[in-house]
N, C-alpha and C positions, 0 to 999 in steps of 0.2 A: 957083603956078597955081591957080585957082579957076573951078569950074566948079557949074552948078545943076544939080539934079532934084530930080524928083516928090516922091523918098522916097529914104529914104537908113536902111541897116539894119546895126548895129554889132555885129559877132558873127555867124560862120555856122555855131552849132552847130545844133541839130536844131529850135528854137526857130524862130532865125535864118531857117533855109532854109525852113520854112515859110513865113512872112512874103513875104522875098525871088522864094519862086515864085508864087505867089498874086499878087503887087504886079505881076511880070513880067507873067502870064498874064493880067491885066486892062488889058493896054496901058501901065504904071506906069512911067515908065522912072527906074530904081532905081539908086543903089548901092550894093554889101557890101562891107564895111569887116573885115577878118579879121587879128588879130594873128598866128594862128598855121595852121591848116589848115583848110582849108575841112570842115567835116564835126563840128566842134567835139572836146570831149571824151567823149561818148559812141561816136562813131564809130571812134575811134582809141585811148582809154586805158580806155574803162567799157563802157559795156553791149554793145558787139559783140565783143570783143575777152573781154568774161569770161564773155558768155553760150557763145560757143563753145570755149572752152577747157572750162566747165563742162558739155557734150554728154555728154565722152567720158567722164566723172565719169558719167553721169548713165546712159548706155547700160550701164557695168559694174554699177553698182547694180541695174538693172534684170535685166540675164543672170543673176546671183547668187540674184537673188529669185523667179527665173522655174523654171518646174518642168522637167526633163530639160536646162537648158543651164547653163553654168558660165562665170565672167567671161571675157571675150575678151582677148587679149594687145592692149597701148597700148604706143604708138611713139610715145616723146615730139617725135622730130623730125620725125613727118608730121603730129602734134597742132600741134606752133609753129611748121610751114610755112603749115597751112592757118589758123592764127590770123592770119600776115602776110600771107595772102591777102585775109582778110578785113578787116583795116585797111590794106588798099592799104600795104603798105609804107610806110607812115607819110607819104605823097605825093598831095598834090593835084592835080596837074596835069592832070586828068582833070575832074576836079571845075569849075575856075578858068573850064577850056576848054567846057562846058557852060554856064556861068551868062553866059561872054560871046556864045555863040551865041545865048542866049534875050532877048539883048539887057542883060544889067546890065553893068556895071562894075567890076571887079572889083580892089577895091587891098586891099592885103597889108603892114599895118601895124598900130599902136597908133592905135583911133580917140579923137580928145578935143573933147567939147565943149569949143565957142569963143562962146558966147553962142547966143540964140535962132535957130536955122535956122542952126545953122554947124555943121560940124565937121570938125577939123584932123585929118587923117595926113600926120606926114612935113611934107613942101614944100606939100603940097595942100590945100586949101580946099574945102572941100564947102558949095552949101546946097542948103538947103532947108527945107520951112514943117512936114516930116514926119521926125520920127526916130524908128526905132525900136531901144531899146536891149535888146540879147542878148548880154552878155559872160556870163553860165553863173555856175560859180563853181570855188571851188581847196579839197585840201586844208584843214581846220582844223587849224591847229599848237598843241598844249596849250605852258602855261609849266612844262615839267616840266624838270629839272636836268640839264645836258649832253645833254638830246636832240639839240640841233642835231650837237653834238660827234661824237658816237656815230654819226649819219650812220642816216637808212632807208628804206624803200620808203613810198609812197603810191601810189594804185590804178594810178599812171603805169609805173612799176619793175614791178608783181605781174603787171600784166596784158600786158606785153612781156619777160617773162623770157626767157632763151634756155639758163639753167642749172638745173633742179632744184634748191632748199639740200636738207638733210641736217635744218635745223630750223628752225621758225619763230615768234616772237613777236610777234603779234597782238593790240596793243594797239588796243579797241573790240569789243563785239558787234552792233553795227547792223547794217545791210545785206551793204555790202561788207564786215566782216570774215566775219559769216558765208560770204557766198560765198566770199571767195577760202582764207577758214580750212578750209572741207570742199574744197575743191579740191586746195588742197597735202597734205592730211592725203592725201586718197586717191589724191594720187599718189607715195606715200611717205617726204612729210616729218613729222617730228614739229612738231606745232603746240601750242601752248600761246595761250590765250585768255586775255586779260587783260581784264574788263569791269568799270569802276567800281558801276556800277549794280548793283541786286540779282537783275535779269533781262537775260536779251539782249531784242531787240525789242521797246525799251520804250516804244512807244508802241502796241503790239499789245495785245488781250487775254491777261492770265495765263497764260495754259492754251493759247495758241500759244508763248509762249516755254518751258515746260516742256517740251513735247513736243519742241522744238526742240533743247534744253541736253539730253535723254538721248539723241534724235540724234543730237548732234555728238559725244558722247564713248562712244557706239555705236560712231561713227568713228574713236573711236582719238585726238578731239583731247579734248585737256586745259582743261575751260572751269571756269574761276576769278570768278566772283562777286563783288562785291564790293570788288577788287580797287582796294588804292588807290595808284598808282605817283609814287614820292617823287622817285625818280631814274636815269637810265638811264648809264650807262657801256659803253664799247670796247674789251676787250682778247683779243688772241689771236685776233683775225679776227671775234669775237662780239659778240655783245651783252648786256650783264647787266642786266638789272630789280631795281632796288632797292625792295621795298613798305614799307608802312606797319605796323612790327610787329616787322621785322627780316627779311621771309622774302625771299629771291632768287630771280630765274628768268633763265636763259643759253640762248641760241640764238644760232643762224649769221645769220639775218637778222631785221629788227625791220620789221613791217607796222603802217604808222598808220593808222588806221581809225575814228577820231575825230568823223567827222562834215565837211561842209563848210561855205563859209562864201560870200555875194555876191562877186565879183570887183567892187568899186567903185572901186578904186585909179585915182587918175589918170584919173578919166572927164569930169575940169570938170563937174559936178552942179553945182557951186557958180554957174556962169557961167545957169545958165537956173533957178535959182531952187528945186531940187531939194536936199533936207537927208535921206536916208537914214537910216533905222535899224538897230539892232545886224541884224535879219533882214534889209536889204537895201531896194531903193525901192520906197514905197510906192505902192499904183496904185487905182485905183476896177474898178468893173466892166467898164469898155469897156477896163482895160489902159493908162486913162490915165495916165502920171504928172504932166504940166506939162501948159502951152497949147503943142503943137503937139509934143509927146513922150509916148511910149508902152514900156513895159518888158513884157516876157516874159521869162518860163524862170524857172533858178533866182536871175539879180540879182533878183529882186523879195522870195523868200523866202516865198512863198504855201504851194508843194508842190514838194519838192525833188524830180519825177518827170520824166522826158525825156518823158512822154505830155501832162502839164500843161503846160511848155512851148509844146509844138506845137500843146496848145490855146488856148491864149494868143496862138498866132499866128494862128489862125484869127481870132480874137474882132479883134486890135490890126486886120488887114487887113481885116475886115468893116467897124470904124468907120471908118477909113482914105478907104472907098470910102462914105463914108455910108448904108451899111446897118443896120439895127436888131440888135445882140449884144450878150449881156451872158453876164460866165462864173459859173458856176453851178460850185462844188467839193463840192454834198453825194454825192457817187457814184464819186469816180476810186478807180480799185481800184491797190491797192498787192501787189507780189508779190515775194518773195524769191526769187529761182532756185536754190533749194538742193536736197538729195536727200532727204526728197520736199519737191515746193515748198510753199513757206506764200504765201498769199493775205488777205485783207480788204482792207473796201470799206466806207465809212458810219463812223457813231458804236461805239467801242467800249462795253460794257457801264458802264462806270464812266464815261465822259464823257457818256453819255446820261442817267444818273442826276444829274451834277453839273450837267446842265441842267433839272431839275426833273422830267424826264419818268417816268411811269408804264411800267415797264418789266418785257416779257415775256422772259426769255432762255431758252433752250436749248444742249445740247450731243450730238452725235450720233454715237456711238464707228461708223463708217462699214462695218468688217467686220461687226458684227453685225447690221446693219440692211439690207443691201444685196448682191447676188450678183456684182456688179462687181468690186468687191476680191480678191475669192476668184480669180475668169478672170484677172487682170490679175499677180497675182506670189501669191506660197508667202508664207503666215505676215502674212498683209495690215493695212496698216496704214490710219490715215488719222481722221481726226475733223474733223466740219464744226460750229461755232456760229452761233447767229441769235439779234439784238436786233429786238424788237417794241416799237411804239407801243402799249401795250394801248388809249388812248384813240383811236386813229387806224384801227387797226387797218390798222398798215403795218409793213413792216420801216426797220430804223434802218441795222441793220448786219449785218456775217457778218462771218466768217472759216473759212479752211479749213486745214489743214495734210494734206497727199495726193498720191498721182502727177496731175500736170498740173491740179494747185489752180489755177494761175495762166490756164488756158483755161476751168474751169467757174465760178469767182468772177462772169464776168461774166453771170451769171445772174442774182446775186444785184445785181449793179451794174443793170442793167435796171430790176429791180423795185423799188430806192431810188430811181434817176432818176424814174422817173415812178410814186411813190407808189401800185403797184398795190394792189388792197386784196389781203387774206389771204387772202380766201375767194377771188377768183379766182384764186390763185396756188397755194391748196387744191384747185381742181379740174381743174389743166393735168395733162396726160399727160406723161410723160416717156418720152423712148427707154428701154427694156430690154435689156441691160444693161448703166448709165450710170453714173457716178459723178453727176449731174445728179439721179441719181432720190432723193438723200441732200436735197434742198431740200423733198421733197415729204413724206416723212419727220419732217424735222425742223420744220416746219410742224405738220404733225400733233401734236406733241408739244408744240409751245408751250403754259404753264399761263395761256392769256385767261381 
């Protein structure tokens, strides 16, 4: 069977569905191409699925910290009820049935380019003179010794548990281990962090992953540095860690946390003149990749974020309709969801320096500076950085580590987007009392 449209869009994660409804809503008549659930991997194994399991983390931290109240009792099976609430029972049907009322098409298969304007699911033939490619990406599996063997979780397994383990081995400190590492910790497993690297969040400023690493072993997890993992073994229901040195670590389940990688597997790139690299397909500013093909999300390997993504869909369905877009990445703000969350936005201190630039930094211990902290929980914590142009007289970058870093960063995301000067930004008012009011502060302080 072979049939034509407008646009034809590979992948319905968050990317994806953007694109998809935008093409709809503009009369586009489209269709999505879905190997596996409509709503991708963020909707079902990642960011919905861990942001709300990590609430009720996040609510005890809080009562603990809070003056006259004490942690509240957690019911882990009305926490993994409303977690499958929230990933729709792992079922699109809902989803499928929406996209065919707004008029797309909706097949549910392995989509493969078939040359220019084609592409095969299945028995079916697609063209068209528009594709836009959103397979996301999987897992990074290291080449470590009996990993496969040994059998573990990836954010798929962690984020749809239906049992508590007793312990857990967390190999990676990047994002996702951090979060799911303080989530099992504080819901009474013992966790053990395994990071190669000599910091967690190593592509954040210093001084967010410190504050971070006494965090997390605040929390009772056990973070390891360094660590170089030679080989992993299965026995007695466990899993053993063999490192570099002789020393071993045993837990009941093993979290790979590794990092991800483009899903390009079998997508015929080859057929329309596309050669991929180690990051995934390469694209220009419109989200072009070929003549009459376009990539978003994480296949491209730009910003491994579901918000860049989405904006990638924006940008690929602006050209799409011949409108003027181009994306711009010096300002997408990055957020850990931990307990308290970490934040940054722009150029960290050392990569603005490795760009030649003249640089003003700061750092702003938030309880001393500020009466926010103090209202807000007992014993307060929290510290905001800021990277200056001194020749510009802009900011580059920030970072926060604080309760709800992740809703006032974009403050600081504003003022990088559109290059506001210092001095205006020296004499804005801030609500009392903000955590917001830490920008105005730490401004102040800069040595221009």
């Amino acid at each position: 069977m072979s049939e034509r449209y407008d646009a034809i869009v590979i992948g319905a994660g968050p990317a994806g569905e953007v694109a998809v409804s935008r093409l709809a809503d503009a009369g586009v008549r489209t269709a999505l191409v879905e190997r596996e659930l409509v709503g991708g991997e963020c909707a079902y194994w990642a960011c919905i699925p861990s942001k709300t399991l990590l609430r009720p983390v996040e609510v005890s931290a809080e009562a603990e910290r809070t003056a006259g109240t004490s942690a509240p009792a957690q019911s882990w099976p009305e926490i993994a009820a409303y977690r499958d609430y929230m990933i729709r029972e792992l079922e699109d049907t809902a989803q499928v049935a929406g996209y065919r009322e707004q008029g797309v098409d909706v097949y549910k298969g392995a989509g493969r380019l078939a040359g220019p304007g084609r592409v095969q699911v299945g028995d079916d033939v697609l063209e068209s003179e528009r594709v836009v490619i959103a397979t996301g990406s999987r897992p990074r599996v290291p080449p470590i010794e009996g990993l496969g063997a040994a059998g573990y979780w990836t954010n798929r397994e962690a984020t749809t548990l239906h049992e508590l383990p007793e312990s857990v081995l967390a190999l990676g400190g990047g994002p996702v281990g951090v979060e799911l590492g303080q989530f099992l910790a504080r819901m009474g497993a013992r966790v053990t962090m395994l990071e190669a690297g000599e910091r967690l969040l190593a592509r954040e400023d210093p001084a967010v992953s410190e504050l971070l690493a006494a965090q997390l072993r605040a929390d009772g997890v056990d973070v390891r540095l360094g660590a170089q993992v030679e080989r992993i073994s299965r026995e007695d229901g466990g899993r053993t860690v063999a490192m570099r040195g002789g020393e071993s670590v045993r837990g009941q389940e093993l979290l790979l946390a590794t990092g991800r990688e483009p899903r390009l597997d079998d997508l015929g790139l080859e057929t329309v003149g596309i050669q991929p690299g180690a990051r995934g397909i390469a694209i220009d500013e419109r989200c072009r990749a070929a003549e009459g093909v376009w990539a978003i999300g994480d296949v491209t390997g730009v910003m491994p974020f579901t918000h860049v993504g989405m904006y990638q869909g924006r940008i690929a369905v602006a050209d799409i309709l011949g409108r003027q877009a181009r994306a711009d990445y010096t300002a997408i703000p990055r957020v850990v969801f931990c307990v308290p969350e970490v934040a940054a936005v722009g150029l960290t201190e050392a990569r603005a320096r490795e760009q030649g630039i003249e640089v003003a930094a700061t750092r702003l211990d938030l309880a001393e500076s500020l009466a926010r902290p103090w209202t807000y929980e007992r014993d307060p914590r929290g510290q905001l950085g800021l990277i200056a142009d001194r020749g510009r007289g802009v900011l580059l970058g920030a970072w926060a580590v604080g309760p709800l870093a992740g809703e006032w960063i974009h403050y600081a995301a504003l003022a990088i987007k559109t290059a506001t000067p210092l001095e205006v930004l020296r004499d804005t008012v801030a609500q009392f009392p903000t955590y917001s009011e830490g920008y105005l502060k730490a401004i102040e302080d800069l040595p221009l």
